[in-house]
C-alpha positions as CSV (number, residue, x, y, z in Angstrom):
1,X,104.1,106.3,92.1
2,X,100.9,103.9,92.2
3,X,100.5,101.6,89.4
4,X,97.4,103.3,88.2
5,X,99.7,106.7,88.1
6,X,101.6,104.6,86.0
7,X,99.2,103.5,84.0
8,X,98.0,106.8,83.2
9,X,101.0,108.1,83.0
10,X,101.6,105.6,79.8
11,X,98.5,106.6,78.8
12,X,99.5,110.3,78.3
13,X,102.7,109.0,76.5
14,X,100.8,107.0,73.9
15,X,98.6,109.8,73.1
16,X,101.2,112.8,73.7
17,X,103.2,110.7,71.1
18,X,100.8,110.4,68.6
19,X,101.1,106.8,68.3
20,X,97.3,106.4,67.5
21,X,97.7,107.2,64.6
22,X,98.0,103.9,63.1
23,X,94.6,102.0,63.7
24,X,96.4,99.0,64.6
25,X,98.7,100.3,66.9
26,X,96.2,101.9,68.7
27,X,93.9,98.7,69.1
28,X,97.0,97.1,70.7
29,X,97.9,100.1,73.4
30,X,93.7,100.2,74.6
31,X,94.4,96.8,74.9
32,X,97.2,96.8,76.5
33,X,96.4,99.6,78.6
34,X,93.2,97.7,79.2
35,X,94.9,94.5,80.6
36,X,96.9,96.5,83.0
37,X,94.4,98.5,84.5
38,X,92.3,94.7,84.4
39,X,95.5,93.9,86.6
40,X,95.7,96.9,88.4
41,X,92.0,95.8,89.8
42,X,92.5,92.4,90.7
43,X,95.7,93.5,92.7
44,X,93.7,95.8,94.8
45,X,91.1,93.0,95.4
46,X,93.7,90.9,96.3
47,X,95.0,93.5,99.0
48,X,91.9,94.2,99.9
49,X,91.5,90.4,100.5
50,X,94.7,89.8,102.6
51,X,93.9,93.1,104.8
52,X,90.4,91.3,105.8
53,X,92.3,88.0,106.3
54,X,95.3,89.9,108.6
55,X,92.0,91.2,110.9
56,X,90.2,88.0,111.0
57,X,93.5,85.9,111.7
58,X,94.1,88.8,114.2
59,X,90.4,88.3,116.0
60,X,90.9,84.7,116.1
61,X,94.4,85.2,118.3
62,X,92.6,87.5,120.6
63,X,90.1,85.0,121.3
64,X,92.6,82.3,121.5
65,X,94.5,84.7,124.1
66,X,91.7,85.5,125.9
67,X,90.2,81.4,125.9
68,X,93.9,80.9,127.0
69,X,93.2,83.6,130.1
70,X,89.5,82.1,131.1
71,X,90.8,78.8,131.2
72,X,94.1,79.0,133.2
73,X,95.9,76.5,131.0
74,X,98.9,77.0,128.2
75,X,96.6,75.7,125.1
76,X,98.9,77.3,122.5
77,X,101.5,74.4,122.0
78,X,98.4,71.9,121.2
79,X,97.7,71.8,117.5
80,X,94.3,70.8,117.4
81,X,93.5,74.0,120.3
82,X,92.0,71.9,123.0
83,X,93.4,72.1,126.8
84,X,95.4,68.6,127.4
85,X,95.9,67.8,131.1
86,X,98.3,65.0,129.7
87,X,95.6,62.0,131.2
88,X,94.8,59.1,129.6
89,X,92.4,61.0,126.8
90,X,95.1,62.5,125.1
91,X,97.6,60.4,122.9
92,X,101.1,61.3,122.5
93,X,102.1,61.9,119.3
94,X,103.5,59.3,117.3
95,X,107.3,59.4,116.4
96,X,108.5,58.6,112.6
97,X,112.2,58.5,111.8
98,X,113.9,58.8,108.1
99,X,115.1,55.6,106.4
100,X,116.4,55.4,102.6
101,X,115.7,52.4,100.5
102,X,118.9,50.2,99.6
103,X,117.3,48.8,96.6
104,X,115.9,52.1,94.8
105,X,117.5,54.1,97.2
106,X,114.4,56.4,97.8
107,X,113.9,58.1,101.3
108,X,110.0,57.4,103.3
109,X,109.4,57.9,107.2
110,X,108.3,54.7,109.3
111,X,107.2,54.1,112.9
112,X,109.9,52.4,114.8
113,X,107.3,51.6,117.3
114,X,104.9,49.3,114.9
115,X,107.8,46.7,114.0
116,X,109.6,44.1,115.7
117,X,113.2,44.2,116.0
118,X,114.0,41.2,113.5
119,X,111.0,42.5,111.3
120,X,111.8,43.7,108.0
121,X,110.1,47.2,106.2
122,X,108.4,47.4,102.7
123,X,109.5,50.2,100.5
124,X,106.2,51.9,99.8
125,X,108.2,52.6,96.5
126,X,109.8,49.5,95.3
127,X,108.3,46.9,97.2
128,X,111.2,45.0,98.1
129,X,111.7,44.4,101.9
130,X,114.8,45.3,103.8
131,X,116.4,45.3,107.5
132,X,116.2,48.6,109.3
């Protein structure tokens, strides 16, 4: 059952129960009746919105696949989508490694590569410097 069945089904309940009756009671279920059909609404825009993203995510593949094909080269491991032939041009990424903090004892990712053996990292939380 769909949610507007079910929304209509409640609908028949209210009245086939005769709770309009009482003025008050029956502002609340329009209300509340009126919020979930409100609901109902903005779910199927919402599916409506994800079915058009699925096809356009799906176009964009195909013509990854098929600039993939005309081009002869693997281009789907490259993040930003551009053919690398690994020359010069194209920078390796840069590798980070985990350290914690002995004096606040807080974890942050540094490049091994930019320090000197003997030099000593800042804690981008405390401040304090320490030895790797």
């Amino acid at each position: 059952m769909s949610a507007r069945e079910k929304i209509a089904y409640l609908r028949g309940l209210i009245e086939g129960q005769n709770m309009t009756e009482n003025a008050g009671m029956s502002k609340f279920h329009e209300a509340l009746l009126g919020a979930l059909d409100s609901i109902v609404g903005d779910v199927d825009d919402l599916s409506e919105s994800c079915e058009d993203l699925r096809e356009y995510v799906e176009d964009l593949e195909d013509e990854l696949m098929s600039l993939q094909e005309d081009s002869g080269e693997d281009i789907s491991d490259c993040v930003c989508g551009e053919a690398h032939d690994g020359g010069e041009d194209y920078e390796e990424e840069e590798e980070y490694e985990p350290v914690t903090c002995p004096g606040c004892g807080k974890d942050f990712f540094y490049q091994p590569d930019a320090y000197d053996d003997d030099e000593d990292l800042l804690c981008p939380h405390c401040g304090k410097p320490f030895k790797k």
